[in-house]
N, C-alpha and C positions, 0 to 999 in steps of 0.2 A: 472456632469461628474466624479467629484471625487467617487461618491457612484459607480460610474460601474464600474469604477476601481477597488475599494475594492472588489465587489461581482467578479470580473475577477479574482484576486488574491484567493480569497478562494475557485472557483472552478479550480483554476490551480493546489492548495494544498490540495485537497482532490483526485485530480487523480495522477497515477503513470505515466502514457504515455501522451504526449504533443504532438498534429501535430500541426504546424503552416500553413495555407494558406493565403496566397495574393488573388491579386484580376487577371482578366485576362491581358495577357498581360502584365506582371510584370515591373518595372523599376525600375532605380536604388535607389528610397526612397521605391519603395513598399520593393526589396530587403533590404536594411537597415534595415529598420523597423522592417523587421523577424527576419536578425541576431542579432539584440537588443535582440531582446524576447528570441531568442536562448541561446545568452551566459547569459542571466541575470537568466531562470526560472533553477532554479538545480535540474532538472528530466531528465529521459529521454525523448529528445525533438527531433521530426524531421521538417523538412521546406518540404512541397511540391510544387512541380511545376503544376502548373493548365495547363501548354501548354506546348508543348514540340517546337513549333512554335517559338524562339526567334531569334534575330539578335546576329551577332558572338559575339560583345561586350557584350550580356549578358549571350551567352554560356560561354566566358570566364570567367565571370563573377563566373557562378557557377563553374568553374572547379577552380577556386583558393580556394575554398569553401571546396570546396569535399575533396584537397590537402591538406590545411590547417588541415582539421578535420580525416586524418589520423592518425591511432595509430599505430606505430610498435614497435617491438623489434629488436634490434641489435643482429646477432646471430653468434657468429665468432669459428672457428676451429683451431686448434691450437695446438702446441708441447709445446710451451711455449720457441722455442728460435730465436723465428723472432728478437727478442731485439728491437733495437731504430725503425725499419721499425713497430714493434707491440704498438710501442709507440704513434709513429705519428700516425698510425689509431686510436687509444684511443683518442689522441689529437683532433685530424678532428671531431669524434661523437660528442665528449660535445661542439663543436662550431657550431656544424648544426643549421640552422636556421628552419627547424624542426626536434625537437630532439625525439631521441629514448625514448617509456617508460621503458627499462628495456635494458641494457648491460650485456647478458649474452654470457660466455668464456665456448668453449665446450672443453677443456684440456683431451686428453689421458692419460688413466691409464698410471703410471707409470715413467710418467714425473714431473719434478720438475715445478712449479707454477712459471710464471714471474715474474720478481719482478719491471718491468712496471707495474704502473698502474694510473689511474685517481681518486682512491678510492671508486668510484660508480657501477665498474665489479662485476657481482657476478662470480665464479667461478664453473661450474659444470665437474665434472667427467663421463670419458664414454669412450668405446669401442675405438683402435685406429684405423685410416683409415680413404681417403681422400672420401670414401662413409658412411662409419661407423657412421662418426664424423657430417654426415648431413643424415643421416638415421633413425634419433631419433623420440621421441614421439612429445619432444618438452614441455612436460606439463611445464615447467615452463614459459612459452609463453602465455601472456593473453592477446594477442590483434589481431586483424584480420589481421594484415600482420605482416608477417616477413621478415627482410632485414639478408640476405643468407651473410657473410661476410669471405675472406679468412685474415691473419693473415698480411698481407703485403703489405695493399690498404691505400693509401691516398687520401681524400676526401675535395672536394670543400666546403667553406662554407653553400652552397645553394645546393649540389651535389644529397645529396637524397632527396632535394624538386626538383630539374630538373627531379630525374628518376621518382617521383609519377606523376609532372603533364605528362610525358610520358607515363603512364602507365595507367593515367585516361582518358588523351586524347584519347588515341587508345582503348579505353574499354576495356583493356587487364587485364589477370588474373597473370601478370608475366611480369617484365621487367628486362633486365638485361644492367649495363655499359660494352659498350664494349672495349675491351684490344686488341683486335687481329689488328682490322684497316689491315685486308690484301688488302685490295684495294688500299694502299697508298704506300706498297711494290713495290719498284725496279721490272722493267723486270726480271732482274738476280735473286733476291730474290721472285717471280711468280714463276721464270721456275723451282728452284731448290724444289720450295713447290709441284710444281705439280710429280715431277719426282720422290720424297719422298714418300705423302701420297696421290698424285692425286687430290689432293685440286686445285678448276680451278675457275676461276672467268668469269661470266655471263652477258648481260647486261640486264636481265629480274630484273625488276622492284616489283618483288610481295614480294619477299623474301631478307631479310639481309642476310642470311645463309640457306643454304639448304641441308639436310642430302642428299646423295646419297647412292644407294646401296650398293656399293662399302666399306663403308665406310666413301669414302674423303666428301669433302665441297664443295659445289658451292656457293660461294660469289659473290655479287653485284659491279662491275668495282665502278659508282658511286651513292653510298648509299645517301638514303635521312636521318636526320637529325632522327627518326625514323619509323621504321619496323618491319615487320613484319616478324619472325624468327622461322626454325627448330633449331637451337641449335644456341649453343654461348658459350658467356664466364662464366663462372660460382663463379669467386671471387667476383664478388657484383650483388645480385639478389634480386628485390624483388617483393615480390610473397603474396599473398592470401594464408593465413593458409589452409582456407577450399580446394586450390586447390590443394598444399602442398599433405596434407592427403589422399587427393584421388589418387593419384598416388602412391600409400602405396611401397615410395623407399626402404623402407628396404627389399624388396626382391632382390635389387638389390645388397648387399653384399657380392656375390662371385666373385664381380670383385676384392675386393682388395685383392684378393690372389697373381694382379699379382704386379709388386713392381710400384708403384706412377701411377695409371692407368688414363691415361687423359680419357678415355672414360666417368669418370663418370659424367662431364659435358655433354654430347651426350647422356650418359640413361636419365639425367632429365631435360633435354630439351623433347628431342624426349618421354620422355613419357608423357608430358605435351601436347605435339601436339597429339599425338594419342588418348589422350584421349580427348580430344578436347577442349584443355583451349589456351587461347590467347596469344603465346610468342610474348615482341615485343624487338629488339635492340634500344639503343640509342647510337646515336655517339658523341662524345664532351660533355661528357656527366660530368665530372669535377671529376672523377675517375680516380685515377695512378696505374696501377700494380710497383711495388718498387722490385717483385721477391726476398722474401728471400730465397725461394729453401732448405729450413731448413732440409732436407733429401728426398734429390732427388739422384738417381745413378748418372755413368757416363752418357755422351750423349748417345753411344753408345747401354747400355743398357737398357736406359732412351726410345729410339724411338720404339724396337723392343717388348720393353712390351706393349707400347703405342697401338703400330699398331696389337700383338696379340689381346689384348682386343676388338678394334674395329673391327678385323674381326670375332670374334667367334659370338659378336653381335648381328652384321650384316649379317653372314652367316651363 
């Protein structure tokens, strides 16, 4: 037995790629047994599945698998003066219990460099604007997701392992935590959203959020735990580089001409649906918007751009 082992090891070390396969019917030693060989051989290694036929407890099985062996980057935008709110997002990343490979600060020309930090941000420079500042190439990005982050988000210890196994579960190309919770909005705080932007709540079941033509949003009365979503919230998203890409957002740069344009969360949702990649919501999802508002107009001016944007859009 020893001598097959040896000869095992030295045709594992003469090749570059490693598939592991079980036997049919997998269980929980045949699975062990693979992720042994997984984390131990240091090549590129994959585990296949011989059946796609298993009982929940071993789907689950592989979905904490697949979660676990996520790679992202943390990718956050930013003026540089959310202060102690930019802090505690710093703070929250390096305590995830799965952590980001690379904390990169997309900081606007022209602004002065927080002086928050965790010591492991790198800082890059780039274009200002709340489209601009995630419009990017991204090349300093080497991992197949990136987690979309605004400057003012607090995060649960386990917050972006809840939104990946979200996001593996629903086989989705895209998840996002969500902030809005309009379903849990007061009658009076409803009537006054709809009489604003026509935003109206449904009790159709398919969708978290649903663009309408109009512009406004038809939201789910009551949401399940997650769904499946035309647009959302856009301060903590995380996404599939490769789907990222494909939706090439940097065409969409002439919205920020107009001042703080909320729509740009609605172009990259809504072009993630059209082009037919998987948005899903999570609700409870251990995500806090904190709202620095770091240069935002008055209200006044703040809704009428908002709702310019969304109409030119959409119409």
């Amino acid at each position: 037995m020893t001598e097959f082992f040896k000869k095992l090891d030295e045709q594992i070390k003469q090749h570059d790629n490693v598939i592991i396969i079980g036997h049919q019917n997998p269980d929980l030693d045949c699975i062990g047994s693979s992720l042994g060989l997984y984390y131990t051989i240091e090549k590129e290694c994959y585990i296949f599945k011989t059946t796609d036929k298993l009982n929940e407890s071993m789907n689950k099985t592989f979905d904490v698998i697949k979660e676990k062996d996520i790679k992202y980057c943390a990718v956050i935008r930013t003026l540089g003066r959310a202060g102690a709110k930019y802090q505690a997002l710093l703070d929250s990343l390096v305590r995830q219990t799965l952590q980001p490979s690379r904390i990169l600060v997309y900081l606007a020309e022209g602004y002065d460099a927080p002086t928050e930090t965790v010591g492991v941000e790198r800082i890059v420079r780039c274009p200002k604007g709340m489209i601009a500042q995630r419009a990017l190439p991204f090349d300093e990005v080497d991992t197949d997701y990136i987690l979309f982050l605004d400057d003012d988000i607090a995060i649960a210890p386990d917050g972006v392992e809840r939104l990946a196994r979200a996001m593996l579960g629903a086989e989705a190309d895209c998840a996002f935590a969500d902030f809005y919770a309009l379903h849990s909005l007061s009658r009076g705080q409803k009537f006054r959203l709809w009489l604003e932007k026509g935003d109206r709540q449904t009790r159709s079941r398919r969708w978290a959020y649903r663009e309408c033509r109009s512009s406004a949003t038809a939201y789910a009365s009551v949401p399940e735990s997650v769904m499946p979503s035309q647009t959302g919230c856009g301060g903590a998203i995380l996404c599939r580089k490769a789907a990222y890409d494909a939706i090439n957002f940097f065409e969409e740069r002439w919205a920020d001409a107009f001042a703080y344009p909320l729509g740009d969360d609605h172009l990259f949702f809504y072009k993630m649906y059209v082009r037919g990649f998987k948005v899903v919501a999570q609700f409870d999802s251990g995500f806090t918007h904190l709202d620095a508002s770091a240069d935002r107009p008055s209200d006044f001016a703040y809704e009428c751009n908002c709702l310019a944007v969304l109409h030119c859009i959409w119409y």
